[in-house]
N, C-alpha and C positions, 0 to 999 in steps of 0.2 A: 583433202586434196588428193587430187590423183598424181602419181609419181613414173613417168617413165624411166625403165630401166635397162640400159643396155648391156652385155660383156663383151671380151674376146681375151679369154684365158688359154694360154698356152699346155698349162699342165693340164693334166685330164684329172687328176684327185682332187685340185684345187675345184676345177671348174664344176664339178660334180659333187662338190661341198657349196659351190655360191648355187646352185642350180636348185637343189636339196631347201635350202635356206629361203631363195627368192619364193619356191612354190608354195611355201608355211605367207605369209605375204601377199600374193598377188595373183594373177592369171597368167598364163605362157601365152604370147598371139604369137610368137618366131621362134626359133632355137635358141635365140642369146636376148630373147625381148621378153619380158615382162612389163604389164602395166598394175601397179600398185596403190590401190586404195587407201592411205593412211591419215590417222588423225597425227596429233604434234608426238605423242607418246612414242608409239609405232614408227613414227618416220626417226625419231631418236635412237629406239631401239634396233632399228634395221640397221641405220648407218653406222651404229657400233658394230654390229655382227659383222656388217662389209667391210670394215675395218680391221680388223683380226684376224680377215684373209688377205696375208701377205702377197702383195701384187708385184711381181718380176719384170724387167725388159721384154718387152712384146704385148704384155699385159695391159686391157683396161679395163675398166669399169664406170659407167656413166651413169648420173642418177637428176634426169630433166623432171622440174617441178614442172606440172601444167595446171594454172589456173583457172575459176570456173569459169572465165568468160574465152580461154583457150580453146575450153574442154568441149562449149557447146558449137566451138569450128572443126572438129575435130573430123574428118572424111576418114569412112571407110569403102574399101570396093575390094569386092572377093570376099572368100571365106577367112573372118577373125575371131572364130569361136577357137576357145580357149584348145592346143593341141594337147595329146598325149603321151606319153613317151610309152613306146611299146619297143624292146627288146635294142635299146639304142644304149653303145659304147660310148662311154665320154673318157 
């Protein structure tokens, strides 16, 4: 199943530990977006790791299941190839 995932972490260690974590996991299409590929194992195993990052006031974390008959509505427009991170401060 495919997994959207959203953040908005305040701290920049934190956020730079879920960021670290989401790209062992998934592909980056935005700055705080990932989309995640997982079988039940994997999405078990993620959601503990998300879980052991202590999320504070201001903080979220969101993690939308999308099923396959979701998946195949799914519109893109513009450029969603996977970004990079080149020389960026978190």
């Amino acid at each position: 199943m495919i997994y959207l995932i959203s953040y908005d972490i305040v701290n920049d260690k934190k956020r730079t530990k879920l960021f670290k974590l989401l790209k062992n996991y998934g592909v980056r299409h935005q700055y705080s977006v990932f989309e995640c590929e997982l079988d039940e194992k994997k999405y078990v195993e993620l959601i503990y790791k998300i879980r052991k990052i202590k999320v504070e006031t201001g903080d979220s974390i969101m993690v939308y299941p999308i099923c396959a008959t979701c998946e195949s509505k799914i519109v893109r427009c513009g450029s969603y190839e996977p970004i990079e991170v080149r020389n960026m401060i978190f």
